[in-house]
C-alpha positions in Angstrom: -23.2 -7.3 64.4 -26.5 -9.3 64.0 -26.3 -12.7 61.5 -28.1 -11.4 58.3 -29.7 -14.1 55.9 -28.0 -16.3 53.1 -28.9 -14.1 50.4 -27.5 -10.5 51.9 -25.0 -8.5 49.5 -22.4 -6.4 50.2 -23.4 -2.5 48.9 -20.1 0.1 48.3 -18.5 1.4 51.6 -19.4 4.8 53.1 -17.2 7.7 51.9 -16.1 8.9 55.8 -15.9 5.9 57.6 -15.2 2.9 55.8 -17.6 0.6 57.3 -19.5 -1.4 55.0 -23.7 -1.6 54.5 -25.0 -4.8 54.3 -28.3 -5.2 52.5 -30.9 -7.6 52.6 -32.4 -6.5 49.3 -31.6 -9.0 46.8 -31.3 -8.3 42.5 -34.6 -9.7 40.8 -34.0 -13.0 39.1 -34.5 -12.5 35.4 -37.3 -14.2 34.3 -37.7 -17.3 31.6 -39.7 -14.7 29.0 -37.0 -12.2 29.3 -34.3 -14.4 29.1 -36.0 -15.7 26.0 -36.4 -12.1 24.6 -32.5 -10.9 25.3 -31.3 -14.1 23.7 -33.8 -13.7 20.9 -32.3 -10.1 20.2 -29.3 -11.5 20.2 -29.3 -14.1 17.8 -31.2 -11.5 15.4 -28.4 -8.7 15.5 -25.7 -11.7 15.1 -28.0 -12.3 11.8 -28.2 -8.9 10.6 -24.6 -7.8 11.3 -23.5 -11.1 9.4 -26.0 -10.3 6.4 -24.3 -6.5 7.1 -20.6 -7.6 6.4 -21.6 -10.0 3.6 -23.5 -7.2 1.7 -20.3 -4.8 2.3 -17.8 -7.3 1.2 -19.9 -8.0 -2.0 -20.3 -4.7 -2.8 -16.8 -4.2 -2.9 -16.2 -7.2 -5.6 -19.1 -5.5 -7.8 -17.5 -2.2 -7.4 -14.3 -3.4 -8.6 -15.7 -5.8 -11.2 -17.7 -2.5 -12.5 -14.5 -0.6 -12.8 -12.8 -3.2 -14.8 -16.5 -3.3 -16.9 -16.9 0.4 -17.4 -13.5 0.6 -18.7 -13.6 -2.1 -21.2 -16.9 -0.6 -22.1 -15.7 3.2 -22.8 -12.8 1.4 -24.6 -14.4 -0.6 -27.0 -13.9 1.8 -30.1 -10.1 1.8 -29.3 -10.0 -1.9 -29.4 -12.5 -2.3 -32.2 -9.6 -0.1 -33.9 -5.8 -1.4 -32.7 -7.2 -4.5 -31.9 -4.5 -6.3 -29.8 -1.5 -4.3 -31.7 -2.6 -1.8 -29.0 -0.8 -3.9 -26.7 2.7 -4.2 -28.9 2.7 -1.1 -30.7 5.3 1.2 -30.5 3.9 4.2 -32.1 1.4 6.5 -30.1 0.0 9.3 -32.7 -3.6 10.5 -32.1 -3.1 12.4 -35.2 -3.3 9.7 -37.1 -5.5 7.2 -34.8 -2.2 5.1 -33.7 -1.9 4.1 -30.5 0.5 1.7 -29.5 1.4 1.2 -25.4 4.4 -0.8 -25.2 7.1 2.4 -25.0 4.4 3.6 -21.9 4.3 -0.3 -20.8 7.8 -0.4 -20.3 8.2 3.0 -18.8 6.2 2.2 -16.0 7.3 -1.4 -15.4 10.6 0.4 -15.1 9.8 3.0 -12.9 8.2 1.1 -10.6 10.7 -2.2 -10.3 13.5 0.6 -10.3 11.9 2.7 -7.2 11.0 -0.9 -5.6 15.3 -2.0 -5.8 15.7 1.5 -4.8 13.7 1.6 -1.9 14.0 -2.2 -0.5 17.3 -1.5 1.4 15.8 1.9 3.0 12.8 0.6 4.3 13.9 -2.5 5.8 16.3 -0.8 7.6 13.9 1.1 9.0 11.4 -1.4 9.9 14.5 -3.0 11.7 15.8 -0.2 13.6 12.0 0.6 14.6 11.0 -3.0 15.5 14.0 -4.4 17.4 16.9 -1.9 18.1 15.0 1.0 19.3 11.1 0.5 20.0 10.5 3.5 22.5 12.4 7.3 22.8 12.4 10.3 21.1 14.6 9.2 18.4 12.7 6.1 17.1 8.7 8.5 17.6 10.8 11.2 15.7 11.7 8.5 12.9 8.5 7.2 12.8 6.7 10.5 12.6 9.3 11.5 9.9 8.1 8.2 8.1 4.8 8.6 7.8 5.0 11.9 6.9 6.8 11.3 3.9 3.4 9.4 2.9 1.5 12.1 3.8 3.5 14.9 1.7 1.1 15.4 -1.7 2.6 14.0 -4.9 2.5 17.2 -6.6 5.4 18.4 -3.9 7.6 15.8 -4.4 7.2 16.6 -8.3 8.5 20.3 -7.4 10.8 19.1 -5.3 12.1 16.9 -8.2 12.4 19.8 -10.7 14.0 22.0 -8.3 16.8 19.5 -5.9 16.8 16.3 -7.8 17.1 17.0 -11.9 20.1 19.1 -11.2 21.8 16.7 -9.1 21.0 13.4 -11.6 22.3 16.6 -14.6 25.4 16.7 -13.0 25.8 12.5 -12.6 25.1 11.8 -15.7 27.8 14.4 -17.3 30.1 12.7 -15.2 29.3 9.1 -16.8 29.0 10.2 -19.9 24.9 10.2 -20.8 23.1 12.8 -22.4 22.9 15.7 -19.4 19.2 15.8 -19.9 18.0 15.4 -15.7 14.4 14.5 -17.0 14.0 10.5 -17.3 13.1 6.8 -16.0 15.8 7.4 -13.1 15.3 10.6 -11.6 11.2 9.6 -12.2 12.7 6.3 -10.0 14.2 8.2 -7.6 11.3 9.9 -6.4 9.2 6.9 -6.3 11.3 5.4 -4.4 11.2 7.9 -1.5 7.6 7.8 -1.9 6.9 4.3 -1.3 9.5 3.5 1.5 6.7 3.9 4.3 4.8 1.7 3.0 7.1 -1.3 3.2 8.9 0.4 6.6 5.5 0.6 8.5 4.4 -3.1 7.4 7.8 -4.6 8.4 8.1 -3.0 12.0 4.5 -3.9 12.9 5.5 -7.8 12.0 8.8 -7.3 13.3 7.6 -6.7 17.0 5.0 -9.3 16.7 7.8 -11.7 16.6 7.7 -13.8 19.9 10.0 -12.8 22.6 10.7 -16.5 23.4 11.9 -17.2 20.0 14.5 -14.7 20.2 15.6 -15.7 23.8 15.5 -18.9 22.9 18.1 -17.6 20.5 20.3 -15.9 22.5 20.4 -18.6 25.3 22.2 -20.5 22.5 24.6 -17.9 21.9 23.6 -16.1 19.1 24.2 -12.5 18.6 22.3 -9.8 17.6 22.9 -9.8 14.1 22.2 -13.4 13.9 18.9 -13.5 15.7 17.6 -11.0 13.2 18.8 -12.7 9.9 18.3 -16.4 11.5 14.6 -15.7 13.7 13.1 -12.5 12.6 13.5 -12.1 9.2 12.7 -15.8 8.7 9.9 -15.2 10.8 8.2 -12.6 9.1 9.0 -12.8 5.6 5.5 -13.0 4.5 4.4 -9.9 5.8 8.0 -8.3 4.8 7.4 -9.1 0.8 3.4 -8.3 1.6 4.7 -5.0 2.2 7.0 -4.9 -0.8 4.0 -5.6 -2.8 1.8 -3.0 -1.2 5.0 -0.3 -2.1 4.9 -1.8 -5.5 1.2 -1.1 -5.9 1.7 2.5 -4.9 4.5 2.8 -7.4 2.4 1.5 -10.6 -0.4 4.2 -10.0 1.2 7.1 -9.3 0.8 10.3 -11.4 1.4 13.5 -11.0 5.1 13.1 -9.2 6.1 10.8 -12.4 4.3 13.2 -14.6 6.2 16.2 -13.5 10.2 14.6 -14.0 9.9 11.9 -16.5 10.6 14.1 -19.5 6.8 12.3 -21.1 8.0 11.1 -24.7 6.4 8.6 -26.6 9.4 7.3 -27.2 10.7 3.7 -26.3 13.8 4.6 -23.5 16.9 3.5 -24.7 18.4 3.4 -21.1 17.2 4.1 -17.5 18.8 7.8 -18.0 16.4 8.5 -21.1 13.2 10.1 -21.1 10.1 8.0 -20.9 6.5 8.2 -20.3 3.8 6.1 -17.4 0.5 4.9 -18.4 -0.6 7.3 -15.9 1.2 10.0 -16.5 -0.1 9.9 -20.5 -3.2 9.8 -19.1 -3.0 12.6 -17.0 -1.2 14.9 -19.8 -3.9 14.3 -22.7 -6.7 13.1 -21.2 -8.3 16.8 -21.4 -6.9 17.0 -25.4 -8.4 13.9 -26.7 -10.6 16.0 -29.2 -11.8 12.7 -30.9 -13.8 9.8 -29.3 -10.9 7.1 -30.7 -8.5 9.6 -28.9 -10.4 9.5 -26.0 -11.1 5.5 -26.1 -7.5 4.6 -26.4 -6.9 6.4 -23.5 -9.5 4.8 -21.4 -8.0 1.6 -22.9 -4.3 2.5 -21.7 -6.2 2.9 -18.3 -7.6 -0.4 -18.5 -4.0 -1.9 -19.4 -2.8 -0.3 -16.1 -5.8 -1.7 -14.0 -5.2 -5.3 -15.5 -1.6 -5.1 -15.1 -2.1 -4.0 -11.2 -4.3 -7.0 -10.7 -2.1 -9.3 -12.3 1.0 -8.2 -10.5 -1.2 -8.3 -7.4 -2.2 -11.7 -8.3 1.3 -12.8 -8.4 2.6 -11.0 -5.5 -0.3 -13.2 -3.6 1.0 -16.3 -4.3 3.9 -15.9 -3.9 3.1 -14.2 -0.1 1.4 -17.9 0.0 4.6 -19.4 -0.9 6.5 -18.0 1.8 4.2 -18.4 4.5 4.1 -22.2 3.7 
């Protein structure tokens, strides 16, 4: 074969008989002005995609800023009447234009932190089975798929579900200990929040659970450690933040939900005398006599008690950050 020049490339081989074509053509040198051009277009969609994402992020503050804005606008003839006894009162009676949120205050404080204890042993356990006993086979996908489902299942279905499987049973518990039979109440209301929320926490925990470096845990092992003791002493150490990240996130969920709460909580404005007793959610007062506020103090005061929800959410939120803060210091 003939010497070709310096600047010959090599072209893709033939299909039949492997030998391979060498060219003499060489690619065009891109110019100075073109060069200048492409790096021009460059730097000017790096400017507009920045501009892009700062506008979004913005709009996102303003939106939630004009929630919190609207409401304390809509509510102003509630807190022009209660004043801050809204916040303390125990008495809700549209009838009379008294409205009073602690008994609905408490009832969803308890709700939530209830279905939170509830679901904290659940959900680690399976963010631990998922993320370092068994990461691949039918049984963990089929877990996993089972897990998110459960998130995907309407509220309104586990409300059903509720009425139909799970007042019976908590009937029949609490004749046994001795409390009113009544089924309806803070714990049954806890119970289902607590299935509710457990792939929240679950999904969060195995994600950061198999981030955990592989050297760590070897490292681990090469001392002698077991299994049991790499997880309590390496991973759970490890990822901690993004564990109680993902408690706060199941938290969140718990605080706002509605109809599920709505449907087994008993909804009195009563203050509960126990866990067993029937209660009442912000939300779920909202959702029950939102459409019978026939009066626009009525109506204000519940805008108001959604207001009280919204600031409580951002302030347990808040907390919840720092204290994710804390423990990734």
């Amino acid at each position: 074969m003939e010497q070709q020049s310096d600047n010959a490339i090599l072209t893709r081989p033939e299909t039949n008989s492997g030998r391979v074509i060498i060219s003499d053509k060489t690619p065009e040198p891109m110019s100075d002005t073109k060069r200048i051009k492409k790096s021009y277009r460059q730097i000017r969609a790096e400017k507009w995609f920045r501009h892009l994402i700062f506008y979004v992020a913005l709009a996102t503050i303003i939106l939630v800023l004009g929630i919190m804005v609207t409401l304390a606008w809509q509510s102003k003839l509630s807190i022009q009447s209660s004043g801050f006894g809204f916040l303390w009162g125990k008495t809700w009676d549209p009838v009379r234009d008294v409205f009073g949120v602690y008994p609905f205050l408490l009832g969803t404080l308890l709700t939530s932190f209830l279905a939170l204890i509830l679901s904290i042993p659940f959900s680690f356990a399976v963010a631990i089975f998922l993320g370092e006993y068994y990461r691949k086979g039918w049984v963990p996908d089929l877990l996993k798929n089972t897990v998110e489902l459960i998130a995907a299942v309407p509220s309104v279905i586990y409300g059903f579900w509720g009425l139909a499987v799970l007042v019976p049973i908590v009937r029949g518990f609490e004749t046994k200990i001795g409390v009113d039979p009544v089924g309806l109440g803070i714990f049954t209301s806890s119970l289902i929040l607590a299935i509710m929320i457990i792939p929240y926490a679950a999904s969060l925990g195995r994600s950061m659970i198999q981030m955990v470096p592989a050297n760590l845990k070897e490292a681990a092992y090469s001392l002698g450690a077991t299994r049991w003791e790499v997880i309590r002493s390496v991973i759970l150490p490890y990822t901690r933040s993004g564990l109680f990240a993902g408690i706060m996130l199941s938290l969140g969920r718990a605080l706002g939900e509605t109809m599920a709460v709505t449907m087994v909580i008993g909804n009195t404005s009563l203050i509960p005398k126990n866990i067993f007793s029937p209660g009442n959610t912000m939300a779920s007062v909202i959702a029950n006599e939102f459409t019978e506020a026939d009066h626009p103090v009525y109506l204000s005061a519940l805008i108001e008690l959604g207001l009280v929800l919204f600031v409580v959410t951002v302030i347990i939120n808040m907390v919840g950050k720092r204290m994710i803060k804390g423990f990734s210091n």
